[in-house]
N, C-alpha and C positions, 0 to 999 in steps of 0.2 A: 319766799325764801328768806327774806330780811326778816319778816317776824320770827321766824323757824330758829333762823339763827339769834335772836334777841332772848326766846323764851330758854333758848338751852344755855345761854352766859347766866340769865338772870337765875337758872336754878341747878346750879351743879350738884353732883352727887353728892351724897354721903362720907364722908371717911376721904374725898381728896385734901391734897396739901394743899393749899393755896400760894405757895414758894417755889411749885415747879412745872415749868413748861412739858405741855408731852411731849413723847419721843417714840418715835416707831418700833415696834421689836419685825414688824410685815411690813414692808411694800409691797404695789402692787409692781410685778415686772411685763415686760412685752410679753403678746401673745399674736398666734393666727388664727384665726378663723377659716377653718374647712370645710368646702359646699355651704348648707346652711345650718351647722350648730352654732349654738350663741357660746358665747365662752362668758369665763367668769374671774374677774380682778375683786381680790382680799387685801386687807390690809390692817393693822391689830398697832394700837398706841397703849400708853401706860405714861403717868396718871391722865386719864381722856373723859372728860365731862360728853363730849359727842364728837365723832367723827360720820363726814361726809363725804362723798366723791363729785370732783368735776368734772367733767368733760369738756374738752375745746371750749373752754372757758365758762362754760354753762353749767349751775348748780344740778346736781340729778334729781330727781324727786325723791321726796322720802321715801314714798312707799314702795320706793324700787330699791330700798335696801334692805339687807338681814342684816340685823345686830344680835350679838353674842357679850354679854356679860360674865366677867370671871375675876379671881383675885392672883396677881404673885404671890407664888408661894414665898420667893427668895428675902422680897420687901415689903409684902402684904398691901399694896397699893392695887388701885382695880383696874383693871384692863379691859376694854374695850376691841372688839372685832368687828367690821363690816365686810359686806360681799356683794356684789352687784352683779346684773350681767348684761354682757354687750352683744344685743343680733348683728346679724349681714345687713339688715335695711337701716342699723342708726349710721354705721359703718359706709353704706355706699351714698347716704343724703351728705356728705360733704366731698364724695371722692375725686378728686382732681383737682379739690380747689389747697389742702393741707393733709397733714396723714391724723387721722384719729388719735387722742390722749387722753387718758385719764388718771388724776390725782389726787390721792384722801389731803384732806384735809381736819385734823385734829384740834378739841380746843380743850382749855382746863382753866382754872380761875386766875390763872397765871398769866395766859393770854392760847395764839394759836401758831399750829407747827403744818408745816407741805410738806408731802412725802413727795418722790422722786415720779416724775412721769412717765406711763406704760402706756405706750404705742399699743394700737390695736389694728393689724391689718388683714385683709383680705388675701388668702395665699391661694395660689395658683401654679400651673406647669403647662406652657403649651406643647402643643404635639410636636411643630416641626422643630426639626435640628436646626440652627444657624449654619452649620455645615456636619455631613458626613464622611466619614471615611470611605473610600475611593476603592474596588479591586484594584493589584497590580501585581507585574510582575517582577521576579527579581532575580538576580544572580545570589549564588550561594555564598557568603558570607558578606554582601551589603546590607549598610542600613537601613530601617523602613522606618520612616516616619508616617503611624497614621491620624489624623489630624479627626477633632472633633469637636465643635462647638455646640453646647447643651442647649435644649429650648429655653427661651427666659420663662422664669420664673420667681415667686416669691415664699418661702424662701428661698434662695437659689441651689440650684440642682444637683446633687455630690456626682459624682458621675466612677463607673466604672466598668470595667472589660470583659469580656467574652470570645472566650475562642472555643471554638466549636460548643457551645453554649457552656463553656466550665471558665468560674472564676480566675482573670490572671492577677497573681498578687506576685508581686514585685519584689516581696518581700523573700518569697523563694525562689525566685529566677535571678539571677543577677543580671541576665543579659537584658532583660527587660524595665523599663520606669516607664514611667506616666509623668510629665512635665504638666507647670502649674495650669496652662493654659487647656489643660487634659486632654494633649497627642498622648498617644501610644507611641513609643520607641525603640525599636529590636536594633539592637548595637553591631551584631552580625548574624545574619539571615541564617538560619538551619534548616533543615530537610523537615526536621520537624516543626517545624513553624507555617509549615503551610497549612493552613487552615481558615476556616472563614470565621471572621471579626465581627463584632457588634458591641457598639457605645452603647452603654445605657445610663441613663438620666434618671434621679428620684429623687423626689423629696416629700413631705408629709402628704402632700397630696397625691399623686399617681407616680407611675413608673415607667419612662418611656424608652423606647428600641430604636436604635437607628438600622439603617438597609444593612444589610450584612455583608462586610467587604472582604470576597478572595483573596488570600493572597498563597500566589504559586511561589515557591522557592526552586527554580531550575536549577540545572547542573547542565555544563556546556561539556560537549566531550572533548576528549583529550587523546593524543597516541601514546600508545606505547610504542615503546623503545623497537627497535626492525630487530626480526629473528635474524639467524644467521641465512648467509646466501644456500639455496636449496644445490642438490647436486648439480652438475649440466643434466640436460635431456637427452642428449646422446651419448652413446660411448664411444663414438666415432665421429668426429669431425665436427662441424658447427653447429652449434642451441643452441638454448637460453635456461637460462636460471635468474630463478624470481627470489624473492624475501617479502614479507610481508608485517606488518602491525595491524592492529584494534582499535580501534575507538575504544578504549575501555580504561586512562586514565585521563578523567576517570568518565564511566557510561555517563552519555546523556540521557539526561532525565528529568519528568516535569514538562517535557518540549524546549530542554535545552538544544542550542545550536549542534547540529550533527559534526564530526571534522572535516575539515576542508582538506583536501588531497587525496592523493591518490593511495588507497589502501594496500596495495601492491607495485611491486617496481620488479621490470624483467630487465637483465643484459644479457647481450651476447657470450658467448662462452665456447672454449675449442676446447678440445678432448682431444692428444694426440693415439691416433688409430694405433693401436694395435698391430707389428709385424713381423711377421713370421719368419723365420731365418731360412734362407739357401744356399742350398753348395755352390761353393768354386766350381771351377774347374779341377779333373783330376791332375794331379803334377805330374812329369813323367817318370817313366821306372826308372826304378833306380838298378845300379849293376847287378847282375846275377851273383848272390852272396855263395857263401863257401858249401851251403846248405842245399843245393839249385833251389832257391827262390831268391825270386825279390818282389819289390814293392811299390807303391803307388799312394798320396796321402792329397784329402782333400778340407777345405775349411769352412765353416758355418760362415759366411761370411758376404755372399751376396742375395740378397744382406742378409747382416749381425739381424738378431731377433731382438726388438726392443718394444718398450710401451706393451710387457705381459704379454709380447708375441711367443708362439710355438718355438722352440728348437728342433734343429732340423731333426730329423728322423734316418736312422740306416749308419754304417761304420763309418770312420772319415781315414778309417788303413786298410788297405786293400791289399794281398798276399799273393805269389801264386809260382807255380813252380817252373824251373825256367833250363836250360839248357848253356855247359859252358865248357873250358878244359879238360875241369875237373869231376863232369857229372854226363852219365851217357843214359837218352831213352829212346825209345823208340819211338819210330814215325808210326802213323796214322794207318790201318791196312783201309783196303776198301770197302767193307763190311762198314765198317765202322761211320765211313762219309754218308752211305746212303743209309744208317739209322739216324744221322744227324737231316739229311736231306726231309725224309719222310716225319719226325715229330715236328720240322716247321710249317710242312704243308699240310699237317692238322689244326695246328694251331692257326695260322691265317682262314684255313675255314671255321673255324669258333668262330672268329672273329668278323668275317663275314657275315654270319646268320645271327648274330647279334646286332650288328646295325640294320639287318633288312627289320626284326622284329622290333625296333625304338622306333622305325621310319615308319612301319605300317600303324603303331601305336600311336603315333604323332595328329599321325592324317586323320584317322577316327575323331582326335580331339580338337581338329584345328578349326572346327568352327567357333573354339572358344577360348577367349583369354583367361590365363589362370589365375588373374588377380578380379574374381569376381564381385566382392564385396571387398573393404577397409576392413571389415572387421570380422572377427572369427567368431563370434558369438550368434552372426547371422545367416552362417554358409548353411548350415544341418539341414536337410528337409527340404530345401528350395529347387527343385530343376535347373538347370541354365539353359541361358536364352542364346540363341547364335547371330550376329549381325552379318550378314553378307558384303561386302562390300561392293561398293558400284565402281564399274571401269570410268577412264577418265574420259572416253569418248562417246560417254551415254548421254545423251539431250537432255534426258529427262530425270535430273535428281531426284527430286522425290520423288517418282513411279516405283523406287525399287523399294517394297516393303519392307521393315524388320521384319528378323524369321521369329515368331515369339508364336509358334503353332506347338509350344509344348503341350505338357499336360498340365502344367500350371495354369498359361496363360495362352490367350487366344487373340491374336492382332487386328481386326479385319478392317475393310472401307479403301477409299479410291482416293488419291491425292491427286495436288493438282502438277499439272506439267509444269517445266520451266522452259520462260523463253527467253533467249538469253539479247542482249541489249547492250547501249552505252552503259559510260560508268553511271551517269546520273538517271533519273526514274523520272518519268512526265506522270504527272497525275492531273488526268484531264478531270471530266464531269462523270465520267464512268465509274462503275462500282468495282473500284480499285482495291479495296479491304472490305469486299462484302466476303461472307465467310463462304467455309467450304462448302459443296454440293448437299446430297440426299445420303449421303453414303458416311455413317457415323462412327466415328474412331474408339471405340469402348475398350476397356479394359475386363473379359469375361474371364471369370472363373467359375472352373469347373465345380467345385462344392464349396463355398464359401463360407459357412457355418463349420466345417472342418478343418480348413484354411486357415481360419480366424483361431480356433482354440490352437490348433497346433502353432499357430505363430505365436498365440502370445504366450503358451506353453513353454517354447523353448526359451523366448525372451525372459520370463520370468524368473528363471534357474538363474540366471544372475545376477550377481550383489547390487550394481549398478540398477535393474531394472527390477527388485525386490517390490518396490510400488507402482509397478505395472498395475493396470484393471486387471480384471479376471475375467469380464467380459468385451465384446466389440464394441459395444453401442459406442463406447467413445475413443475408438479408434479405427484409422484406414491405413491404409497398406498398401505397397504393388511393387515390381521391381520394373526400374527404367533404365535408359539408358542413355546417347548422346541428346539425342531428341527431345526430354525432358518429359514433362509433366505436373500434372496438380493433385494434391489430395484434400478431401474436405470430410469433414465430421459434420455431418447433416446439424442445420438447425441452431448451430452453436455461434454461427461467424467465422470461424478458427478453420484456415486453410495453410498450407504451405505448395508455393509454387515454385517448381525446377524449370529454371530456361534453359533455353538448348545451348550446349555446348558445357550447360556446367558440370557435366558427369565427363570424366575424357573419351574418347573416342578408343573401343571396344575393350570398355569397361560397363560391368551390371550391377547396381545396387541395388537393395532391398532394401526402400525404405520405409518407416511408418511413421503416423502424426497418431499423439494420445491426448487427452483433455485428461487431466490430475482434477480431482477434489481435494476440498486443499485439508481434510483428515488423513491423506495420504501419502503427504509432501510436508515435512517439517520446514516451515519456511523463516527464518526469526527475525524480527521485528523490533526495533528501538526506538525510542523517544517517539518524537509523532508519527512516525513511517506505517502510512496503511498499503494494504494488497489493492493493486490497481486491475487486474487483468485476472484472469483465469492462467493457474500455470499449465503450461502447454509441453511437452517435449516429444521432439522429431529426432530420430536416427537412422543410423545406428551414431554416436555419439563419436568427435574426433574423426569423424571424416573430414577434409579438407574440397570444398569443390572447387573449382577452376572459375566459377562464375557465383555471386551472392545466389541463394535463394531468400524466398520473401515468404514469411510465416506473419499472416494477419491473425490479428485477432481482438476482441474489443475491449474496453475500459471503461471506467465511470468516474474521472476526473473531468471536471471543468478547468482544463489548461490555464495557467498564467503566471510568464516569467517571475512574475512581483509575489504570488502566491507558492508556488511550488517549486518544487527540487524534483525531477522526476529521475531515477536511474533505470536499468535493463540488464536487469538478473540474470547468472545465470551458473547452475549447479556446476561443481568442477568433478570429476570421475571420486575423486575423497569423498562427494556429499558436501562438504562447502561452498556456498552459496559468495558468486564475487559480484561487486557493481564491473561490469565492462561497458558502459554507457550511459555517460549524463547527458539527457537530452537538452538541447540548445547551446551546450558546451562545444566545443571543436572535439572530434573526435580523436580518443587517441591513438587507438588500432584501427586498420584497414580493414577487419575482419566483421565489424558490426557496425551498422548504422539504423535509425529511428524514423521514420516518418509517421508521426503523429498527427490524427484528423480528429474532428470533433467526438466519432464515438469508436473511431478504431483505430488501432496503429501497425502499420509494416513493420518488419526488423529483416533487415540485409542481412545474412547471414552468410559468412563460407564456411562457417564448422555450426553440425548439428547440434545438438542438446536440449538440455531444460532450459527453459527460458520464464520470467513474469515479471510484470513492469510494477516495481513499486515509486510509492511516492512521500516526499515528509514536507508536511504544511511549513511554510515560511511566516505565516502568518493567520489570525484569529479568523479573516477572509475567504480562507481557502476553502472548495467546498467539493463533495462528491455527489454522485446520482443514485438516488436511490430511486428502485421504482417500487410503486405499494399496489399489493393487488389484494382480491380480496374475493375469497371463496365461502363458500355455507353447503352444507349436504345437499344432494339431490331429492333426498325423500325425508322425511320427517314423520317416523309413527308414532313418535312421544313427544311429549308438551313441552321437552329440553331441545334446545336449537342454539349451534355453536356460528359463529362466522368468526374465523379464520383472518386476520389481516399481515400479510408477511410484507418486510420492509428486508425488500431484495440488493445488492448492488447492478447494477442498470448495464448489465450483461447477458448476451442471449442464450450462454450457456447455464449459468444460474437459474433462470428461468425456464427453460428448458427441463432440468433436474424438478422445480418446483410442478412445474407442470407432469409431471411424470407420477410423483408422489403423490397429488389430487388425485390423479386416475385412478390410484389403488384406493386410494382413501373414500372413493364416490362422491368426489367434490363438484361443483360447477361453480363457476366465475360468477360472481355478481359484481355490476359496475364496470366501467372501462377503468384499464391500469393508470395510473398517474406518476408523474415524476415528481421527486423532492430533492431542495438541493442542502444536502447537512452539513452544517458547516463544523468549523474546529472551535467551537468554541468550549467546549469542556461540558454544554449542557446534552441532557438526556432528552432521547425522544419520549414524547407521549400520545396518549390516545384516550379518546374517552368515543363514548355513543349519546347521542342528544335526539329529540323529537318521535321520541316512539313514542305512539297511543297507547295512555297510560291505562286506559280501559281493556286492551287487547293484549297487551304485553307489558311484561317487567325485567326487570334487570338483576340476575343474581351477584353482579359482582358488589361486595361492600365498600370499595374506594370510587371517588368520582374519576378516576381514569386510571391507565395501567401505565406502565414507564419501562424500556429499554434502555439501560444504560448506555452511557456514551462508548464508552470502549470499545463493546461489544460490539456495536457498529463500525468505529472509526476504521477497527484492524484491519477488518476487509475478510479475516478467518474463519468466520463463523458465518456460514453462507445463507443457511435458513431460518431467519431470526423473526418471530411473528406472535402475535398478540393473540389470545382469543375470550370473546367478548361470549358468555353463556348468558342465552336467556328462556325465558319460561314466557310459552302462552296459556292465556288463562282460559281456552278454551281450545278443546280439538277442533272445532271447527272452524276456528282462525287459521287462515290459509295464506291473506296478506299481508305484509313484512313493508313497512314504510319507516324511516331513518335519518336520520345522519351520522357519520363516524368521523373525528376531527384525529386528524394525525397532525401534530409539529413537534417543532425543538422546543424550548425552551427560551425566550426572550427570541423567538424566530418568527421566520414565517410558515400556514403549514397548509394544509390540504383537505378539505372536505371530501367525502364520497357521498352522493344522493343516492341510499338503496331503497326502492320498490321494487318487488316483483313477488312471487304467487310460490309460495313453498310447496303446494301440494303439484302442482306441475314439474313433474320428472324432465328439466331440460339439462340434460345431463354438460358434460365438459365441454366449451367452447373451442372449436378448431382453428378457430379465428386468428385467437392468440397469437400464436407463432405461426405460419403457412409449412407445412415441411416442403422443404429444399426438393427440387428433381435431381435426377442425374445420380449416377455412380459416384461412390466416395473416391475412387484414384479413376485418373483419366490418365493414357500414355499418348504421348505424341503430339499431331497435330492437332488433335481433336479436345485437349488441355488450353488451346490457345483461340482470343477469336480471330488475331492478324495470321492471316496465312502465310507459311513458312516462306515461302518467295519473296512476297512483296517484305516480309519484315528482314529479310535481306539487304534489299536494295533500300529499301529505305534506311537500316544500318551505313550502308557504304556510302549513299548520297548524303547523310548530315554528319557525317563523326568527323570531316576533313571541313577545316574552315570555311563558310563559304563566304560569297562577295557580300557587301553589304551585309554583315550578321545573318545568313541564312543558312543556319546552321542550326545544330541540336540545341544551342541557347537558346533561341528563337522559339524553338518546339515547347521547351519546359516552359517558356514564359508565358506560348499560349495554353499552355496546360494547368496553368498556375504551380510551377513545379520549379520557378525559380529560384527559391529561397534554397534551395538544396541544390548550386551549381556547384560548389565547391566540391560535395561528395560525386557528383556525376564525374567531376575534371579526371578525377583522380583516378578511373577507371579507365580499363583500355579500351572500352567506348561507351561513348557517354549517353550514347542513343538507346543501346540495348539495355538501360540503366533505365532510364523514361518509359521505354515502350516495357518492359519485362512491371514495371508498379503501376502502369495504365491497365494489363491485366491483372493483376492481383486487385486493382480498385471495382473492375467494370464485371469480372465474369460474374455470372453467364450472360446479364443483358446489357453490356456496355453498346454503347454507340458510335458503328465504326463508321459511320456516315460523317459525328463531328470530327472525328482522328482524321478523317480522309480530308477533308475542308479544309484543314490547319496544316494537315501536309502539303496538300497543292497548292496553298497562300506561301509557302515557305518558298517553292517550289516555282512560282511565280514568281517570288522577289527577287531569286539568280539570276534566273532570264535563262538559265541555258535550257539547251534541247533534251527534251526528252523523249521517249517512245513508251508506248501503253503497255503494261502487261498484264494478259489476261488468267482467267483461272477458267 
């Protein structure tokens, strides 16, 4: 290099000045180097005998440079140009220890000039973020800071925004900047602003994505302002009248907070009755006037007519002709007495033969109270049923049967004696609550397929019952009386049971239990609030009973105070749907109460109606059941083969309907059903098929799995919701089907199905499934219950009175596990009939009266006192 540079001093060009140092018109500036091109540093002097480049102090070789000769046009001096270039491997033999340089150096006969040093470095972009932005959630006009630190790089990384993959520029949002440190920053959160985020990072080198962060913008509801107070409910004497508000300033939304209170408020209210005005007393006559009459006056006045009462009716001046000094008539001949005599001894016999004929009218009808039903919409069409009453000196109460030998209904079977005893009840080792005999209590009707359209024919003609079924399947019926009874809709879970005494005593209702599909029942639904239950409605509706009835029926929430808000719907006669029941709240009417179990719940009821239990997640935790089954045709003549996977809610009426529709469809089960628990978390379910033999079979669909929205799911209203997976074998004579079908959520957990089995084998639809139910859908009487009417007597009167040492109905619930609900039991006028009436709605038809019996004689034991056996 020393010679190199001695030979170019000792012979400089042509035509330089030898008075002037050179001077760059080119440096070389910073560059990067990207993957592996080499890049290239120029640099151009004037007047320049030779220019060179160094590197981190080291002369470059010559032959690694291009030289360019040319003249100023402006001074006509020559100008000189070099170029060089620099790889990734001269770049990475010194990396760590300084950063790479390079600088011309220029000479002329004058002497030599250094141009400015170009950095040369290695640029790069790593993948990970130092941080990304976060999902969250927010209220509706709070700030969101989303925070973003870019992967290092060189050079470093511009970074910018994406909301739902579209450009955020600042520059047209006001409510939006980007601060230096590049968060994202929404100044006050909008509806619109939910959407999902993503940093992005780039620089010459690549382009990097960070996770994509949700952000939900809620809306927390709000009331509106209370209507005015509604009329009273009576027109006479004491009601109530309600006023109500919305949640709807403003609607929650997003899974904002629902309002907390009471969406309705009732008070007391009097109505003064209405009454009718009566006459005085007549006054007495006044003197016989000049005219022969006088007179006689009387006054509206006991009482005055007030509160839109009648006015009396008839004269209040009475006239009539009179005898005096001045006025002569004559007396009465005898003729005259006996026409007066003989029209009153007609008229007392009218009046005779008209109470003989009310009396014999009476008697015809008095096997029946004329308040048959509550309600008019149910009388039409029905027979009545006669109760007889038993004398007070019969031994044997229940021996005497209801008369229900109509044409409607037919009673039959043998009850047991009563024997009568102390107050208290000995329950030895005997089968004290073993049920009744051989002889079975049924509810028969004579043409039940006739029965059944006519009843729900007439129910249908009204507004109210306008979404009745049209057919039975999902309804029972029967009319009861004091005695009580149970009605069940085969298969579904869904019963409601009447205890005795809560119809009153010679009174008959008709009543019916229906299963709603929920295309049939507008039911509406806010913020996160899904359909928990099956809507179910028992009437005739606004009945009032004397005792709760218990209407079961199942759900598909995984309970938990911390996760759910669960209410108990229920249509008002408008079609207004009210919460009367927040579960695990203190209740605030007397008229409804919940007992909720892992897959069913009771509802206490004393007025009938529509009834479904909804529910609104508290949190991202909360989770429902769903069950997934999964069917494929029974026969297969072409090479196209569907399997069906429905993602059910994990009720047995649901399923039930699912199961129904195969039937028509020529479906059979493949696989045992499975449970899923889906949570709220805003993701979709998915499904895909894996491990089919790719030689035997393929898959027509073109995405690698299929997706159900979340929604769809979470509502609860869309019952039949299912995936189907179409495939092709590539030979008819492939017969076996081997698989996997993966169902989950999204960032969840999910469920495998292992299918094999043999498609050419006609194994038609599994009966397996669901078992159908035995027994009659209405049961009347004893035969509705499995404690026999006696002993649930005495066992009423022996625990409803405090006993010694807590052995009492407390005691019973505690060993029932039925403690947690003493406070609803207190409240009633006995608290035993309370326990024993949801022990049967828990157990029929196979509950176990042997442990009932155990837990009563432990009770029963702990008083000490005497008791005596009694038998059935």
């Amino acid at each position: 290099t020393g010679a190199q540079q001695s030979a170019t001093v000792a012979n400089p060009a042509s035509g330089a000045s030898p008075d002037l140092l050179p001077h760059f018109q080119l440096e070389p500036e910073d560059v990067y180097i990207v993957k592996n091109k080499a890049v290239s540093l120029a640099c151009s002097a004037t007047p320049a005998t030779q220019i060179y480049f160094k590197c981190n102090g080291e002369w470059v070789h010559q032959g690694d440079h291009v030289t360019q000769h040319s003249t100023d046009r402006s001074t006509g001096l020559p100008v000189m140009e070099v170029r060089i270039e620099v790889t990734r491997q001269q770049v990475e033999k010194i990396f760590g220890l300084e950063e790479y340089w390079c600088q011309c150096v220029a000479w002329s006969s004058s002497g030599t000039t250094k141009s400015q040093k170009a950095f040369v470095r290695i640029a790069y972009l790593r993948k990970n973020f130092e941080q990304e932005p976060t999902a969250r959630e927010v209220s509706i006009e709070q700030g969101i800071v989303l925070p973003c630190r870019p992967p290092e790089g060189i050079p470093p990384a511009e970074v910018e925004w994406l909301r739902n993959e579209e450009l955020v520029d600042p520059a047209l949002d006001a409510n939006v900047y980007v601060t230096p440190e590049h968060s994202l920053v929404l100044r006050q959160a909008r509806l619109a602003d939910t959407a999902n985020y993503t940093c992005v990072a780039k620089n010459i080198v690549a382009r990097r994505r960070s996770a994509s962060a949700a952000i939900t913008v809620y809306v927390n509801g709000g009331w509106s302002t209370w209507t005015q107070w509604s009329g009273c409910s009576t027109s006479c004497g004491r009601g109530w009248q309600k006023r109500s508000r919305t949640c709807t300033n403003p609607t929650p939304l997003n899974g904002g907070a629902f309002c907390e209170g009471q969406n309705v408020q009732k008070t007391a209210c009097t109505t003064l009755c209405p009454v009718d005005g009566a006459w005085s007393e007549w006054s007495k006559w006044s003197e016989c006037g000049a005219e022969c009459t006088h007179w006689r006056s009387r006054e509206c006045s006991e009482p005055a007519p007030r509160n839109g009462g009648r006015d009396c009716h008839g004269p209040e001046l009475d006239t009539r002709n009179c005898t005096s000094e001045l006025c002569m008539h004559a007396t009465p001949g005898a003729e005259d007495v006996a026409l007066y005599v003989g029209l009153v001894a007609v008229a007392v016999c009218l009046v005779l033969l008209l109470l003989v004929g009310v009396l014999v009218y009476c008697r015809k009808k008095g096997g029946l109270d004329a308040d048959v039903a509550d309600s008019s919409i149910l009388t039409a069409g029905f027979q009545p049923v006669s109760i007889k009453p038993s004398k007070a000196d019969n031994p044997s109460l229940l021996t005497i049967q209801p008369d229900l030998s109509t044409t409607t209904m037919t009673y039959q079977g043998s009850l047991c004696p009563r024997q009568d005893g102390p107050a208290k009840l000995q329950l030895p080792n005997g089968h004290l609550l073993s049920p009744l005999g051989a002889g079975r209590h049924t509810l028969h009707h004579s043409s039940p397929a006739a029965e059944g359209a006519d009843f729900v024919a007439r129910l249908s003609t009204q507004s109210y019952f306008r979404s009745l079924p049209r057919g039975t399947n999902n309804m029972a019926y029967g009319t009861f009386n004091f005695l009580g009874g149970r009605l069940m809709i085969p298969n579904t879970g869904i019963s409601l049971l009447i205890p005795p005494d809560a119809i009153p005593r010679g009174k008959i209702y008709e009543v019916y239990l229906t299963l709603h599909k929920q295309e049939e029942v507008r039911l509406p639904l806010a913020g996160c609030q899904t359909l928990l239950s099956p809507i179910v409605s028992c009437g005739p509706p606004g009945v009032l009973l004397t005792r709760p009835a218990i209407l079961a029926m199942g759900h598909c929430v995984e309970a938990s105070a911390e996760n759910w808000s669960i209410r108990l719907k229920k249509q008002s006669c408008e079609g207004t749907w009210e919460d009367v029941l927040q579960l695990g709240a203190e209740p605030c009417t007397e008229l409804y109460y919940c007992q909720l179990e892992a897959q069913a719940c009771y509802v206490f009821t004393e007025q009938l109606g529509r009834f479904a239990l909804v529910g609104e997640s508290l949190s991202m935790a909360a989770s429902k059941r769903l069950k997934l089954v999964l069917f494929a045709p029974a026969a297969c003549p072409s090479l196209e083969y569907n399997i069906r996977v429905y993602c059910l809610s994990d009720t047995q009426d649901v399923l039930k309907e699912v199961i129904q529709l195969e039937k028509q469809l020529g479906g059979q089960l493949i696989g045992a059903p499975r449970v899923l628990h889906f949570k709220d978390s805003y993701h979709n379910l998915r499904l895909s098929i894996h491990d089919m033999p790719s030689s035997l079979w393929k898959s027509k669909l073109l995405a690698s799995y299929q997706e159900i929205p979340f929604y769809h799911i979470w509502s609860g209203l869309q019952p039949f919701l299912h995936c189907t997976f179409t495939l092709e074998r590539l030979s008819t004579s492939t017969c076996e089907l081997a698989c996997k079908i993966w169902v989950w959520q999204v960032e969840g957990d999910g469920q495998s199905f292992t299918v094999n089995f043999n498609i050419a084998k006609d194994t038609r639809f599994s009966d397996w499934l669901v078992p159908d139910e035995v027994g009659t859908p209405a049961l009347v009487g004893p035969s509705a219950f499995k404690i026999p009417f006696l002993i649930r007597q005495k066992i009423i009167s022996s625990l409803d009175p405090p006993g010694t040492r807590g052995a009492d109905w407390r005691t019973l619930a505690q060993k029932l596990n039925l403690d947690s609900h003493l406070s609803f039991f207190a409240s009633k006028a006995s608290p035993t009939a309370m326990i024993l009436n949801l022990w049967e709605a828990r157990h029929f038809p196979n509950g176990n009266l042997s442990q009932l019996a155990a837990a009563v004689a432990e009770i029963g034991k702990q008083d000490g006192a005497l008791f005596s056996e009694a038998e059935c």
